[in-house]
N, CA, C and O of each residue as an XYZ file, in Angstrom:
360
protein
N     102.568     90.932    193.982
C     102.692     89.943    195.035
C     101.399     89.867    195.858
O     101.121     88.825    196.452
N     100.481     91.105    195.918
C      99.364     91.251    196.880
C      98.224     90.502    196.092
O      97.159     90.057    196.520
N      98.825     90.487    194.640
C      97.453     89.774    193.741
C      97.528     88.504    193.662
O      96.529     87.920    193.243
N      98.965     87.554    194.114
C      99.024     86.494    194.321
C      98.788     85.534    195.919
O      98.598     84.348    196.188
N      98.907     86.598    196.577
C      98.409     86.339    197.626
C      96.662     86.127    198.186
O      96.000     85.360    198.884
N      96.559     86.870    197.685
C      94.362     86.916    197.082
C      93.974     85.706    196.735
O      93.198     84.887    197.226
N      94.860     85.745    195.513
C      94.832     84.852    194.469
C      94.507     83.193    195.077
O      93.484     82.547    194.852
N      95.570     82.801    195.808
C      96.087     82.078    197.075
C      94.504     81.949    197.845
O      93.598     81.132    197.681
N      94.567     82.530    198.280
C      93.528     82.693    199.821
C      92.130     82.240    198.819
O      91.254     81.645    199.447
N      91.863     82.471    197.346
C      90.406     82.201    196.973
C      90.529     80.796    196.315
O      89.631     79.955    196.295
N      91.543     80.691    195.878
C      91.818     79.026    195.551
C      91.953     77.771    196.940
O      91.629     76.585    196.993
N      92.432     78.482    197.703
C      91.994     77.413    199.091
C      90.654     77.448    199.373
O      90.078     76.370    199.223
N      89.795     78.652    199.847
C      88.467     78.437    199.934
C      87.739     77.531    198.452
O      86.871     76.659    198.475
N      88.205     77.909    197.679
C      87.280     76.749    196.617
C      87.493     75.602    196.863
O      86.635     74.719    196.895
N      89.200     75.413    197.159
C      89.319     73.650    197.231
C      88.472     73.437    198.543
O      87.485     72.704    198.487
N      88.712     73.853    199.338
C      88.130     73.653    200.556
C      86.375     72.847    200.040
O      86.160     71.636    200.088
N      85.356     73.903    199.588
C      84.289     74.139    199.366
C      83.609     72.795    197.990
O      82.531     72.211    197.889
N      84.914     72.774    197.132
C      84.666     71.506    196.230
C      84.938     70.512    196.834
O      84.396     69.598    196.212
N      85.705     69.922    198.095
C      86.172     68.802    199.206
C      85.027     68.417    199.890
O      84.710     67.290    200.267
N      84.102     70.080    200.078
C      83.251     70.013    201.103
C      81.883     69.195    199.972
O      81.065     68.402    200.438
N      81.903     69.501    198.881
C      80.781     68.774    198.209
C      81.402     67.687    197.520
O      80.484     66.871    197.428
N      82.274     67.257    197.054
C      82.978     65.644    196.778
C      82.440     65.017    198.049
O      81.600     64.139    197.852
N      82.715     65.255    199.185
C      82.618     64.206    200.723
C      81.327     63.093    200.771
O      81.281     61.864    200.821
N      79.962     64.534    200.715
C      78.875     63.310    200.633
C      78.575     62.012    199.390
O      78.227     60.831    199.391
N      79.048     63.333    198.135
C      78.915     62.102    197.016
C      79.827     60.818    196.951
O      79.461     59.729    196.510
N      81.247     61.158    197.529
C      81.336     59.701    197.591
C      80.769     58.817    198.676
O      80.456     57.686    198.303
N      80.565     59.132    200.015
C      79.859     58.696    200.326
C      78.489     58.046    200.199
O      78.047     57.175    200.949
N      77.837     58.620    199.085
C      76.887     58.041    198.679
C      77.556     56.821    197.525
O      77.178     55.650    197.502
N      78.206     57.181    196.965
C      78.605     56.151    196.278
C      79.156     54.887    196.971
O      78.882     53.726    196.667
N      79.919     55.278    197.883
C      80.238     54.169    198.450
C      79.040     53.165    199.059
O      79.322     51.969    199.132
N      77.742     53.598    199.489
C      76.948     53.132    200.106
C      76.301     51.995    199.017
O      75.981     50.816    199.168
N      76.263     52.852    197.924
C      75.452     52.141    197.061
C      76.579     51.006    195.949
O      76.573     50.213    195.007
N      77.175     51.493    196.649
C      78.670     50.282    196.038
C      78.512     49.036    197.317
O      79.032     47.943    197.091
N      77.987     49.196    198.267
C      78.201     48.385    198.870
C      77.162     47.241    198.823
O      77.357     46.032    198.944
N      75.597     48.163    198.541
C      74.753     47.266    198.024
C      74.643     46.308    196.943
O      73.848     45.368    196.975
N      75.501     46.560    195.910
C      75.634     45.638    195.022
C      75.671     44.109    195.177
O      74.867     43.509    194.462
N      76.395     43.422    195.919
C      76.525     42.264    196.352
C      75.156     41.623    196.844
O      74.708     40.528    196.503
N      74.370     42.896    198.056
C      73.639     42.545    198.686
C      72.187     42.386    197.268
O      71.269     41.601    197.503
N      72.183     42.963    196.311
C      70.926     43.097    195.546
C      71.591     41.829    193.885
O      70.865     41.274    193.059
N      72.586     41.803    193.945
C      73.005     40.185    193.189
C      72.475     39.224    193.925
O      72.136     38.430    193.048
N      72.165     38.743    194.948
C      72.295     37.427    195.770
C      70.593     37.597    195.616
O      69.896     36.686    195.168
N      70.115     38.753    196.008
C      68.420     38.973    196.016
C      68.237     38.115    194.316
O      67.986     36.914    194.210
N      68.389     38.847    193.405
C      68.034     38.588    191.775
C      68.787     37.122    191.806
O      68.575     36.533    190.746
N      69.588     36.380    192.698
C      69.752     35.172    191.941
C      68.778     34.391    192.635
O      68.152     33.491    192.074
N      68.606     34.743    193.993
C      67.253     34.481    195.240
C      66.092     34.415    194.077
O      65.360     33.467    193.793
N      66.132     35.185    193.735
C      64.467     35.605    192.803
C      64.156     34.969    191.979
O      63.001     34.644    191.704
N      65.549     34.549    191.202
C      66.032     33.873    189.465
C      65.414     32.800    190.038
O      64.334     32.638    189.471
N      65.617     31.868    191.026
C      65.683     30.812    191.657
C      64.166     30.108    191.750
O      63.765     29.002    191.389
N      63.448     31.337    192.449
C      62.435     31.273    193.296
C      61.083     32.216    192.290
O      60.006     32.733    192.589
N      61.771     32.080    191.186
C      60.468     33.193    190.181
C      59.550     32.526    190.301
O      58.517     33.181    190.159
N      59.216     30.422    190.711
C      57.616     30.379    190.015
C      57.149     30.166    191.769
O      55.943     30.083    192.003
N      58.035     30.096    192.816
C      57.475     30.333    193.876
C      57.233     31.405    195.339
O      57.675     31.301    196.483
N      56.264     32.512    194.646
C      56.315     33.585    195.496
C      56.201     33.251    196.974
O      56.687     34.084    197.739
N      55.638     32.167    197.503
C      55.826     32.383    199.298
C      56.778     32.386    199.322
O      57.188     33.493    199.672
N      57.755     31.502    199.073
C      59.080     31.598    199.502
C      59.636     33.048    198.854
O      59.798     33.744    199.856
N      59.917     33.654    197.970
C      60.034     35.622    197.892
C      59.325     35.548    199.003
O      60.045     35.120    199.905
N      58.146     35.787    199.393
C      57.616     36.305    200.192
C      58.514     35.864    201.698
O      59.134     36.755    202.279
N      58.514     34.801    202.108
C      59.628     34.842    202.789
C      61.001     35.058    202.955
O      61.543     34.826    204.036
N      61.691     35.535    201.862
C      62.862     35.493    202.310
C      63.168     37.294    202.201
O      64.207     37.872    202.519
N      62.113     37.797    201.742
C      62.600     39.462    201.397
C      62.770     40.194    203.099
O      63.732     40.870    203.463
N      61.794     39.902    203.784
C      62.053     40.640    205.027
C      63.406     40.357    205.504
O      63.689     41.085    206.456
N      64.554     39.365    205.092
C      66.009     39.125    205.562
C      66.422     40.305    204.452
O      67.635     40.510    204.511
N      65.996     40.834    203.820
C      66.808     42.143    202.580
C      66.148     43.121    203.225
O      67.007     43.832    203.745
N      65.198     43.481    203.435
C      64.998     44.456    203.495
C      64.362     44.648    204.923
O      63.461     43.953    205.392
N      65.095     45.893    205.636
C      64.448     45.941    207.067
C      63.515     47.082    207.267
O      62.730     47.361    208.174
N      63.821     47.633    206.197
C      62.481     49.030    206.014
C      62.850     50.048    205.036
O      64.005     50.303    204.694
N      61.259     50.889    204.398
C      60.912     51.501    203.345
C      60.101     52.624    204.297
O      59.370     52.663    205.286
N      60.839     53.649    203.159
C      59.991     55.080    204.008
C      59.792     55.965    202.993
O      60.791     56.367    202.397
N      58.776     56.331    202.689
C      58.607     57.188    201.384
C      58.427     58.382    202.011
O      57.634     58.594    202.928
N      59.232     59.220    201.465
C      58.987     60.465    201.567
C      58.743     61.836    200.739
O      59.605     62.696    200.558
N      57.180     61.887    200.192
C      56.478     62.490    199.084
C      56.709     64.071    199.345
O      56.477     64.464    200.489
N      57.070     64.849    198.549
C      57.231     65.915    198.247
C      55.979     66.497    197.259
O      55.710     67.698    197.290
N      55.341     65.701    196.511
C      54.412     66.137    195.578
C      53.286     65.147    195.686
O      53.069     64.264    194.856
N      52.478     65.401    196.952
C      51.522     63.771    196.598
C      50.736     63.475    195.649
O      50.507     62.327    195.268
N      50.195     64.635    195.129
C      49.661     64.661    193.929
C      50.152     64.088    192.259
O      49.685     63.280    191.457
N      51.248     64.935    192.288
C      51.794     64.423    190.975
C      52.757     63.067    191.268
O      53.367     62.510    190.356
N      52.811     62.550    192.884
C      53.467     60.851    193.291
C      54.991     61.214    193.101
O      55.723     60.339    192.639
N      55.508     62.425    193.420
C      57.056     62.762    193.450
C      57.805     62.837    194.637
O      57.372     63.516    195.568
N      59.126     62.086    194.753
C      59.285     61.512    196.583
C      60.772     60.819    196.039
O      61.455     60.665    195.026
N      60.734     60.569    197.299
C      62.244     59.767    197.250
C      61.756     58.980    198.366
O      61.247     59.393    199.408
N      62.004     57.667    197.962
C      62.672     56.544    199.094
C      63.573     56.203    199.657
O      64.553     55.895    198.979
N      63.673     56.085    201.363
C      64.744     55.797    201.884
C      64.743     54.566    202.067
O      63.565     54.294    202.302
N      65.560     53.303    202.120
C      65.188     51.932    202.693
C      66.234     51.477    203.152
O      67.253     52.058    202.778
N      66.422     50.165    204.219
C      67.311     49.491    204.907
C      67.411     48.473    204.121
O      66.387     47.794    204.046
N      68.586     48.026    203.309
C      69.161     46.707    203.142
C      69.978     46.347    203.708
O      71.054     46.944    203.715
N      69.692     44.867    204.618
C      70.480     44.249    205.165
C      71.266     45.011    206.119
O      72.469     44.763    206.194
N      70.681     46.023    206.956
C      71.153     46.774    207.937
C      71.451     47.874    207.493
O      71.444     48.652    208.447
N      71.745     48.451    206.462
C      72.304     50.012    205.714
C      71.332     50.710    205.380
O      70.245     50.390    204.899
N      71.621     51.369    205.564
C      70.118     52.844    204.943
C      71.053     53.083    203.210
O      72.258     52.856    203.093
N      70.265     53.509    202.192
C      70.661     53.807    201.402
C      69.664     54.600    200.537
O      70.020     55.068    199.456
């Protein structure tokens, strides 16, 4: 009974601990689920507008409100980008 009780107590800390790392990933998923819509409308924007770049050039600052690179390896150019679409960080 004392080995099921153990038993007990280390299976809650795992669920606990696998809950605790599921949380951000869906969260990330969800974020980038949400961009979808927002980066279809860009590519049909684009489809549209392929032989006239001012207009891309004008209409991207409404997609995108900012880019932030953040290099870990400047040398070998290894980094991750953070950026704002349409108000969301993703």
């Amino acid at each position: 009974m004392e080995w099921l009780d153990k038993e007990e107590k280390e299976l809650i800390l795992e669920e606990k601990r696998l809950e605790g790392e599921i949380r951000p990933e869906k969260a990330q998923a969800g974020a980038a689920h949400d961009q979808i819509p927002t980066l279809n409308l860009f590519n049909e924007i684009f489809t549209l507008n392929q032989n006239h770049p001012e207009r891309i050039k004008a209409i991207l600052p409404r997609f995108v409100n900012y880019v932030v690179c953040h290099m870990t390896d400047k040398k070998k150019g290894i980094g991750r980008l953070e950026r704002g679409l349409l108000g969301k960080t993703v």
